[in-house]
C-alpha positions as CSV (number, residue, x, y, z in Angstrom):
1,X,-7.9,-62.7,23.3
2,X,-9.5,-59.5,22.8
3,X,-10.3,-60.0,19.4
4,X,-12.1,-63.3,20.5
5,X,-13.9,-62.1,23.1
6,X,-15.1,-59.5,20.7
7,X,-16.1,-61.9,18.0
8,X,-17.9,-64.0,20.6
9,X,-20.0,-61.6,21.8
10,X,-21.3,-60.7,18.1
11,X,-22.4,-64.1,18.1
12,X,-24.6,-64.1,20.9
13,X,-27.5,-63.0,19.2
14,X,-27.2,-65.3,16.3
15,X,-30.0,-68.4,16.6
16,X,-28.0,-71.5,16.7
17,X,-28.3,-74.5,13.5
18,X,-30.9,-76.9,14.6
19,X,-30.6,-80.2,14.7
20,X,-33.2,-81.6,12.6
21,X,-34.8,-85.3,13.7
22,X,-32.9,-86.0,17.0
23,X,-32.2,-89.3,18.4
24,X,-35.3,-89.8,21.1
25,X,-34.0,-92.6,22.9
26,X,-30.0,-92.9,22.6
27,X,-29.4,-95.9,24.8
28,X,-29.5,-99.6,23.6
29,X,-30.5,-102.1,25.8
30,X,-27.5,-103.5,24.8
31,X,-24.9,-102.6,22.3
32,X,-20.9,-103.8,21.6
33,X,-19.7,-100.0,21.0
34,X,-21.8,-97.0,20.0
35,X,-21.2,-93.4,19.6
36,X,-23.3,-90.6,19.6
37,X,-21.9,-86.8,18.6
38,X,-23.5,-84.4,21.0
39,X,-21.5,-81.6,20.1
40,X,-17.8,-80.3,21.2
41,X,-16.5,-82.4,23.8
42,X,-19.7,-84.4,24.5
43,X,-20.0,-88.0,23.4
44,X,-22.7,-90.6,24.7
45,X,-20.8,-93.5,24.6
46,X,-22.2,-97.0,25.2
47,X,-20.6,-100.1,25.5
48,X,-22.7,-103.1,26.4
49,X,-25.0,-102.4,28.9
50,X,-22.5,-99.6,30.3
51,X,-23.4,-95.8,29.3
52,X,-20.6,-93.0,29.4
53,X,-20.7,-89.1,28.7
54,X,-17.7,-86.7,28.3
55,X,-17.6,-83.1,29.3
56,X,-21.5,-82.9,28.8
57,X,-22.7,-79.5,27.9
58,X,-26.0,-78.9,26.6
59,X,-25.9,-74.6,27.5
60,X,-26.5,-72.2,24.8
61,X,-22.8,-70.3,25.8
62,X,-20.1,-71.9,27.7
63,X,-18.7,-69.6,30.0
64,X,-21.9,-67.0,29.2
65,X,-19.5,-65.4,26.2
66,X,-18.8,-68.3,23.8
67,X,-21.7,-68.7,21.6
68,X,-23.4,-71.9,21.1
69,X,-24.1,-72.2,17.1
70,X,-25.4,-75.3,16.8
71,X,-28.1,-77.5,19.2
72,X,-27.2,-80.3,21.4
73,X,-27.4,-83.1,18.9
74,X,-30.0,-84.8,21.7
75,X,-31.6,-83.5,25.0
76,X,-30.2,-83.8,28.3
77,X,-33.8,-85.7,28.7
78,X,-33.3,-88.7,26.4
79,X,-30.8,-89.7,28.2
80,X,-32.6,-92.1,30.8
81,X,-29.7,-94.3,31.9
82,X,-26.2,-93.2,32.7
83,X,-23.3,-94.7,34.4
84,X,-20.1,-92.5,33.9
85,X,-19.6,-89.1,33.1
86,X,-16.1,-88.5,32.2
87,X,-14.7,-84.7,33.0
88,X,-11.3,-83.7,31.3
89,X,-10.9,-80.8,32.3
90,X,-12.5,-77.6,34.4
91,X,-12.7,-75.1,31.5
92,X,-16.6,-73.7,31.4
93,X,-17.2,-75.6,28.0
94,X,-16.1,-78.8,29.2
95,X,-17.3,-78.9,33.3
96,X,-20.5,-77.5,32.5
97,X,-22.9,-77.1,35.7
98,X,-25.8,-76.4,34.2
99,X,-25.5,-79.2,31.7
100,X,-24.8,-81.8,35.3
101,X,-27.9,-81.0,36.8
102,X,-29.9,-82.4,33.7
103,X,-28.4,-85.7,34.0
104,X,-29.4,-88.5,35.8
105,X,-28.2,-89.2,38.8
106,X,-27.0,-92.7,39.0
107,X,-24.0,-92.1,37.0
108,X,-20.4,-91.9,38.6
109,X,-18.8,-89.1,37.9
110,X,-15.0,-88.9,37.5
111,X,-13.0,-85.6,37.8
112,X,-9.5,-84.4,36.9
113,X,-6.9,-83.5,39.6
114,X,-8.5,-80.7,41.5
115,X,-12.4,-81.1,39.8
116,X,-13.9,-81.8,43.2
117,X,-13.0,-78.5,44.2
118,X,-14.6,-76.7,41.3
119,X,-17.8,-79.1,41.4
120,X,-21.2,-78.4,43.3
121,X,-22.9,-80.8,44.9
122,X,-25.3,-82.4,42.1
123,X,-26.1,-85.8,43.7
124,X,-24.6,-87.9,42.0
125,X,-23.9,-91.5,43.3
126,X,-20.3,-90.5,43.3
127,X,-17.3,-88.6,42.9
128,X,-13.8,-89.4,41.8
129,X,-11.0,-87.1,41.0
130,X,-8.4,-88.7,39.4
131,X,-4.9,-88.5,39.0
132,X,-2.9,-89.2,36.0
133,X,-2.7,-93.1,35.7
134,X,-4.9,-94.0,38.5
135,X,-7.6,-96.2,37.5
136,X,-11.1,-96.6,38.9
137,X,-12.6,-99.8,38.6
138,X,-16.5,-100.9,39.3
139,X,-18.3,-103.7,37.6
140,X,-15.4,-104.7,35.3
141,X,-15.7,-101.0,34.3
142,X,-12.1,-99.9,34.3
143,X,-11.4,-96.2,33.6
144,X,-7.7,-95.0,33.8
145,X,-6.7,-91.5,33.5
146,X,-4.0,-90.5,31.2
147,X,-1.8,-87.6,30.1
148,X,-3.2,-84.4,28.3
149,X,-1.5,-81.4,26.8
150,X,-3.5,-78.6,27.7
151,X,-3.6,-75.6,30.3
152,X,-4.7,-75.3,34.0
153,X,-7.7,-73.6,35.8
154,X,-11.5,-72.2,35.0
155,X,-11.4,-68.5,35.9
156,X,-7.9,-67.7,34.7
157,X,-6.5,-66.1,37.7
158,X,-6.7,-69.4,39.6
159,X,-3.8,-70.7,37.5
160,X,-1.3,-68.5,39.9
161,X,-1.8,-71.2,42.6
162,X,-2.9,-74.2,40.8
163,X,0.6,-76.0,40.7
164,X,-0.5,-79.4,39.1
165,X,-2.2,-80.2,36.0
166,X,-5.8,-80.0,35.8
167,X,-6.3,-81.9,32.6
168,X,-6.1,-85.6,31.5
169,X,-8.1,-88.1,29.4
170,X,-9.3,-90.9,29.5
171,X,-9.2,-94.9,28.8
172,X,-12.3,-96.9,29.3
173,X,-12.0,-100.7,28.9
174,X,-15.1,-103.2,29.3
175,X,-16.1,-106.2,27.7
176,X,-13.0,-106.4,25.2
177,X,-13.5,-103.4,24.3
178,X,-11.6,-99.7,24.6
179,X,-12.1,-96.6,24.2
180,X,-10.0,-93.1,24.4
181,X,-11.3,-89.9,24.8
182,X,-8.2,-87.5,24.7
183,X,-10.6,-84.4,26.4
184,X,-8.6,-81.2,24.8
185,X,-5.2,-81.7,24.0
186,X,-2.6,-79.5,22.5
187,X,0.3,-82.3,20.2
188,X,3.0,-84.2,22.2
189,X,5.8,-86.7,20.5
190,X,5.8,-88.9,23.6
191,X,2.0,-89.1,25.6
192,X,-0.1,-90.5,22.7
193,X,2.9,-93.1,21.6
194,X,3.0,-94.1,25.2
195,X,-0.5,-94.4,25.3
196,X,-0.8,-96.2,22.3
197,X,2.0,-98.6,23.3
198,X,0.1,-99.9,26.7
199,X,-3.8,-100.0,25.7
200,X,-5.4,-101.9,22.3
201,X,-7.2,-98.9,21.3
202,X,-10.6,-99.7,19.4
203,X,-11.7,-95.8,19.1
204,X,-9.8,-92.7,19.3
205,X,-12.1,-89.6,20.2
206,X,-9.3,-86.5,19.5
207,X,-10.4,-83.2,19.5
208,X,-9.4,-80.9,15.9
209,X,-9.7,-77.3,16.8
210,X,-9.5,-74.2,16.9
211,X,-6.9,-74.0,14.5
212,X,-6.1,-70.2,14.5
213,X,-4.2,-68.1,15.4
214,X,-2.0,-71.6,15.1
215,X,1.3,-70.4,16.6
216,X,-0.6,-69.8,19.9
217,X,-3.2,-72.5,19.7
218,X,-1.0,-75.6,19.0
219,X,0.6,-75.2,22.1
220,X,-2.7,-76.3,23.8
221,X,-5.0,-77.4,20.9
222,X,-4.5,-80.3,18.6
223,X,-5.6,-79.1,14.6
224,X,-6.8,-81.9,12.1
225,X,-2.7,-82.7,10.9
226,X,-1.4,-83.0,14.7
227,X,-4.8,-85.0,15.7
228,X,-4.2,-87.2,12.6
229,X,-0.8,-87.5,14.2
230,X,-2.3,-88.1,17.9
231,X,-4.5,-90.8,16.0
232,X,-1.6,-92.7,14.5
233,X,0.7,-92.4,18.0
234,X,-2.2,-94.1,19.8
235,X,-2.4,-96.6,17.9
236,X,-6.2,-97.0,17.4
237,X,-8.6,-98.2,14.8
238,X,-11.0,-96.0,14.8
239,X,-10.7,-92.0,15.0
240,X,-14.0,-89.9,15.8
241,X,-13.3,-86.4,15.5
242,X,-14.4,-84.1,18.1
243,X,-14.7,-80.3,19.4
244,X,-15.6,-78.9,16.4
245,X,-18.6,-77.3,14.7
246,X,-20.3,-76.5,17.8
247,X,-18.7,-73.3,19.7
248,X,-17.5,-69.9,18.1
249,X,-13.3,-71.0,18.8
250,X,-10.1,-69.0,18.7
251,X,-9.8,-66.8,15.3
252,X,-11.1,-70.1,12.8
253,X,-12.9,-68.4,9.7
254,X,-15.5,-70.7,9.6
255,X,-17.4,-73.8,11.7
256,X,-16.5,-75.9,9.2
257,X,-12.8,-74.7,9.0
258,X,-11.4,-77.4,11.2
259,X,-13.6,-80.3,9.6
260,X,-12.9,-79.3,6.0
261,X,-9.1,-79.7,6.3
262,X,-9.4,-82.9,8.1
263,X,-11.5,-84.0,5.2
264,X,-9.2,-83.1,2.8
265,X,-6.5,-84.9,4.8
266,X,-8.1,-88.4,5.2
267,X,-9.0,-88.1,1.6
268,X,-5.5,-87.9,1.1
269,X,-4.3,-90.3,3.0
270,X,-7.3,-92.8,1.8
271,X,-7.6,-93.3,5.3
272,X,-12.4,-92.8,5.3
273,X,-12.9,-96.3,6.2
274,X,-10.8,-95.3,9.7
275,X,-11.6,-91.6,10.6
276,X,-15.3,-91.7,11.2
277,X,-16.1,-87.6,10.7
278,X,-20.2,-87.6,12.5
279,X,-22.6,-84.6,12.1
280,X,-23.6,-83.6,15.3
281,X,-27.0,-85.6,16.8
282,X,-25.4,-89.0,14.6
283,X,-24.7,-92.0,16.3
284,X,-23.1,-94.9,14.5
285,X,-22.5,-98.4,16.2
286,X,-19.1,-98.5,15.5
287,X,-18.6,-102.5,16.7
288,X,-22.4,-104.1,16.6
């Protein structure tokens, strides 16, 4: 931890990539499925006239020590319709506050066990925490959380009394279509399979890093083999990569260290037609 903290810091006053061209106006009047890469956790997701975003954060640090290195692939401004936003977990790069009170306030925003706690009032139309398996429904919108492999709390001392899991993901399900974000997710034999066995999944959005140091991260962190693993458990048809490339992350040697070896895994596995690997800002409408 020390060591992180260390190499975090000498980061801060690094100028972070920018994104060159972004997307001005993200949202479709209509669309099947579409995906745009924000950057770590965050995803604009649209399907059909619906609009969804996961653990938005748009803030140069998360948590004021871990050092943004890239840009937001878009502006918290350009997005000008919203409907769901989707919070895994309560960590600082995932439940962002900042990042909420750019967003517009129609959406619905859905919490893990606990997140209602942790979250100012923003204004948002409403609030949802939800436990694992419950499902909210509105509109034909229906949003079930599911099991995650990760670690409770935001401040770390708060995880002495916090005696129920503070983590989940999610499935989203509208108009034929679904979707699963697994938020951040350490490798489990049993909750993807069982995941996989009771939803048609269209896309799979599974997080890759950090990788290193591996012994202690895999407990709580999915690397590119154990998402590719996560990706076949599930069941889906589409994987879309996510939380890399953005944040300076455990003790990785590079940005790219994560996304290199998963590239050199689907290569492997002639598996590019199915793991869809974005630059961050790139949206692809994945089912037209």
């Amino acid at each position: 931890m020390t060591r992180f903290v260390i190499q975090s810091i000498a980061q801060l006053p690094v100028p972070a990539d920018t994104v060159e061209a972004k997307i001005e106006h993200p949202v479709f009047p209509r669309v099947g499925l579409s995906v745009l890469w924000i950057g770590h956790g965050t995803c604009l997701i649209q399907i059909g006239d619906k609009v969804f975003i996961t653990d938005p954060i748009f803030n140069s640090t998360a948590g004021m020590i871990s050092k943004r290195r890239i840009e937001p692939g878009i502006t918290a401004a350009s997005i000008d319709r919203l409907d769901y936003i989707l919070i895994s977990h309560i960590h600082f790069d995932h439940l962002s506050y900042g990042s909420l009170s750019l967003l517009p306030k129609t959406a619905i925003m859905l919490l893990p066990p606990g997140g209602i706690e942790y979250t100012p009032e923003f204004g948002f139309s409403d609030y949802r925490e939800m436990n694992t398996w419950e499902t909210f429904t509105a509109e034909d919108v229906r949003i079930t959380a599911v099991p995650a492999k990760h670690f409770n709390g935001r401040y770390g001392f708060d995880m002495a009394w916090l005696d129920y899991n503070t983590y989940i993901g999610y499935i989203i399900e509208y108009q034929g279509k679904t979707v699963f974000f697994a938020g951040d997710t350490g490798y489990d034999p049993e909750i993807f399979k069982n995941i996989g066995s009771k939803y048609a999944i269209d896309a799979a959005f599974i997080p890759i890093a950090p990788v290193e140091p591996h012994d202690f991260m895999m407990r709580v962190h999915a690397d590119p083999k154990e998402a590719l693993q996560i990706f076949e458990d599930c069941q889906a048809g589409i994987m879309i990569p996510i939380h890399h490339r953005t944040f300076v992350q455990g003790m990785d040697s590079s940005l790219t260290f994560a996304g290199d070896q998963l590239k050199r895994l689907v290569f492997e596995r002639h598996i590019e037609n199915r793991v869809i690997i974005l630059g961050i800002g790139e949206q692809q409408v994945l089912i037209p």
